[in-house]
C-alpha positions, -999 to 999 in steps of 0.1 A, spaced: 56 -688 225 90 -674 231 97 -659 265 108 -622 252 72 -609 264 71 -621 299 104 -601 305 88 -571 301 73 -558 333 63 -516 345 61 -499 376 32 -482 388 15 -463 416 -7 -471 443 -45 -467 429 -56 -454 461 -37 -424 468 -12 -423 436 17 -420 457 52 -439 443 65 -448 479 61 -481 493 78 -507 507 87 -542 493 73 -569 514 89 -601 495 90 -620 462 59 -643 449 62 -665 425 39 -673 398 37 -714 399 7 -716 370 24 -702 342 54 -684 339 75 -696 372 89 -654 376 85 -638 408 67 -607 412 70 -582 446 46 -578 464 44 -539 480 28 -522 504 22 -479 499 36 -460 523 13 -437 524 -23 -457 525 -18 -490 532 -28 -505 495 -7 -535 491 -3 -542 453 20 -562 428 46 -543 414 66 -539 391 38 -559 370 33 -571 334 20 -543 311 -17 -546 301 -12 -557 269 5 -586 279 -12 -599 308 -35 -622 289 -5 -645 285 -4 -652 325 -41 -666 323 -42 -701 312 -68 -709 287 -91 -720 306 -92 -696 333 -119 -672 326 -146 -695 312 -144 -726 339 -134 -706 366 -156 -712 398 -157 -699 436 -179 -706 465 -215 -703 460 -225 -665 472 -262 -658 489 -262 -626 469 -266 -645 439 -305 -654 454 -315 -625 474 -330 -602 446 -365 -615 453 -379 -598 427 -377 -606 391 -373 -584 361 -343 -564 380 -315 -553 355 -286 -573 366 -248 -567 349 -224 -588 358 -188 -574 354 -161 -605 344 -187 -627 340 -164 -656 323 -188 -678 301 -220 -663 320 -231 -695 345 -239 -668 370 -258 -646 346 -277 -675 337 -290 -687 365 -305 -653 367 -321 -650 336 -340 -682 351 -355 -659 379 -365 -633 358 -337 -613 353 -326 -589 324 -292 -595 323 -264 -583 305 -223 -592 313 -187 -577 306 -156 -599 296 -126 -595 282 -116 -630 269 -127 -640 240 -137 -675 245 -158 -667 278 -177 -639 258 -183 -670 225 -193 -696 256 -216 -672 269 -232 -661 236 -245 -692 226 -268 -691 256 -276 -665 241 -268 -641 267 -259 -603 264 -222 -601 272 -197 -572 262 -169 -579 251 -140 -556 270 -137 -530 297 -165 -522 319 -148 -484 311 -154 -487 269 -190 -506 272 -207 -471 272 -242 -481 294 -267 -453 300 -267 -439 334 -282 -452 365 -292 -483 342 -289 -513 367 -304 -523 399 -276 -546 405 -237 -549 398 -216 -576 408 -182 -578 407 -170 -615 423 -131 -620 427 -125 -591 394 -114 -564 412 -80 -572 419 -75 -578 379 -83 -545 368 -53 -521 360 -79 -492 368 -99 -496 401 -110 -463 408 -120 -454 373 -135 -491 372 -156 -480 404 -166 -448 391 -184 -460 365 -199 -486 384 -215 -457 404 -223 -439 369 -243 -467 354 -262 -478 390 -296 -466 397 -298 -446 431 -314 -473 448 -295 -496 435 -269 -524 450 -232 -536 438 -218 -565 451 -178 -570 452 -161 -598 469 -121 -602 473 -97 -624 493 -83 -605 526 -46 -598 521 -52 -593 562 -65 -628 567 -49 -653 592 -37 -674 564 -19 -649 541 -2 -637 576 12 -672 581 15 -683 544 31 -647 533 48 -650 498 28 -688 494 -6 -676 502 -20 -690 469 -41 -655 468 -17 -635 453 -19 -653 422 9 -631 407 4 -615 380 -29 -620 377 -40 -605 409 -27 -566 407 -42 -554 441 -43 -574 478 -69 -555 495 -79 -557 529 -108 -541 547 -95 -507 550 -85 -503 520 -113 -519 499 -139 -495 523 -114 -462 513 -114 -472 476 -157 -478 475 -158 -446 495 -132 -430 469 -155 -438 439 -184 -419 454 -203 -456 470 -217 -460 504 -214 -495 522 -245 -511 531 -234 -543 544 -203 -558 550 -195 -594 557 -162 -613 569 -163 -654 555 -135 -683 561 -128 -693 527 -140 -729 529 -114 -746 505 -89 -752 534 -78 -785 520 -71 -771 484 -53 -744 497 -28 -765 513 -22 -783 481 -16 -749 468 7 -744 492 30 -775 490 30 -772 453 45 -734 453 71 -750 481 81 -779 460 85 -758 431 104 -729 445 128 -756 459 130 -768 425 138 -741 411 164 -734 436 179 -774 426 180 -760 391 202 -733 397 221 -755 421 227 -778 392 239 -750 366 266 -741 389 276 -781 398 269 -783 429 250 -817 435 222 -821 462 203 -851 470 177 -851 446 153 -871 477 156 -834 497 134 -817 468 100 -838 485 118 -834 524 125 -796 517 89 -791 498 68 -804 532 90 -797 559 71 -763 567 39 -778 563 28 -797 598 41 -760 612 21 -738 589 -8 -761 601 -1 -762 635 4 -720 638 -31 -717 619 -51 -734 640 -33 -725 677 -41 -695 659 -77 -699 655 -84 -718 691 -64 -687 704 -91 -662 688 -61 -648 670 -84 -646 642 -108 -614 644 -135 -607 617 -112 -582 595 -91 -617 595 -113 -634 580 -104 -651 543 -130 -631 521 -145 -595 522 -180 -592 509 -194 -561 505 -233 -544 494 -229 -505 484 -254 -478 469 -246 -448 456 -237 -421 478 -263 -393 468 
């Protein structure tokens, strides 16, 4: 695949408030696929922080690796087991191959899914499970239809958040629950980690939420928050892997361009310069957390229940 496609990026507006002016807070760099760096920006007027400029929609299914939507996996949730009773219609929106949808069907569930890549939605149909293919937005379900939504680490992909939202609160009964969890962009260890935090997955990830703006944006789309929960997200360890790996290869990238223009470095500096910052990244988190530093909103994950605001 050549690399005209990935040059083409566009700016947008914050999805909160629409407003244009914001203020860049630094470069991130895609390590998984493309190695280009994408700013990260905050809206003056809100708060939303959001990638931008950012690959245009038709183009962003080259940033995911192959693999992504059908295998990927995150921390068990209790939400996934607290619908005690059976026969509850249950849609779950980026539902990958449907392992979550599954395991519902199992207790009783009618459930039905939304995906947009093409492999997830062919892994999921041979367990015969009821998966659209596509946009939550072009899937066309009757009103007040489900008892539960969930949307698990999908919100920050979708180019559309408030329309996304709205039709979440079109299609859920009046009594009925939607589930949305995201990482916190005000977390203890994107404060430290900035432009490595390995949760701005640039481009992938188009919005950074944090409490306040998540709650504004429900709120926006005509839901009411019913609980609300702050987690640690409990992969510390892989998250410093993460970590080194987007050092060492931003220093190698840096080496690169170091050797276009002749100038020699020792190549032994690349592992030095890659781990350097770790044992202080480590030490600042946890004087951090002894110190109580870290609050609920600064907490790793947001977890939210919402109904409908009638």
């Amino acid at each position: 695949m050549g690399n005209t496609w990935k040059k083409e990026k566009e700016f947008t507006h914050c999805a909160l408030c629409g407003a244009d002016d914001y203020t860049t807070l630094y470069p991130a760099l895609d390590i998984k696929i493309s190695l280009q760096w994408f700013p990260i920006v905050r809206c003056n007027s809100c708060g939303l922080v959001y990638t931008n400029p950012r690959p245009p929609e038709k183009n962003i299914k080259a940033y995911y690796g192959s693999k992504y939507y059908s295998y990927q996996t995150f921390p068990a949730n209790k939400e996934s087991t607290e619908m005690a009773n059976s026969g509850k219609k249950v849609l779950d929106v980026g539902c990958g191959s449907g392992n979550w949808l599954y395991h519902q069907r199992l207790l009783g569930h009618d459930v039905y899914g939304v995906e947009i890549d093409s492999g997830a939605v062919t892994a999921g149909r041979r367990m015969e499970l009821s998966i659209f293919q596509g946009r939550l937005t072009e899937a066309g379900f009757e009103s007040e239809f489900f008892d539960y939504i969930r949307m698990n680490h999908v919100l920050e992909h979708v180019y559309s958040p408030l329309e996304t939202l709205r039709e979440v609160r079109r299609i859920l009964k009046n009594d009925g629950t939607l589930f949305v969890e995201v990482h916190n962009f005000d977390s203890v260890e994107s404060f430290l980690l900035r432009a490595t935090w390995r949760q701005l997955e640039v481009p992938r990830h188009l919005w950074h939420f944090s409490p306040h703006t998540l709650e504004k944006l429900l709120r926006e789309a005509g839901l009411r928050i019913t609980q609300k929960k702050m987690k640690p997200f409990p992969d510390s360890f892989k998250a410093i892997g993460t970590y080194l790996r987007c050092q060492y290869t931003t220093v190698r990238l840096i080496f690169q361009r170091l050797k276009k223009e002749k100038k020699r470095t020792p190549s032994f500096l690349l592992f030095f310069a890659s781990i350097s910052v770790l044992g202080c990244y480590l030490i600042k988190y946890w004087m951090a957390r002894l110190s109580g530093r870290v609050r609920p909103d600064n907490e790793s994950l947001i977890q939210y229940e919402c109904m409908p605001d009638t």
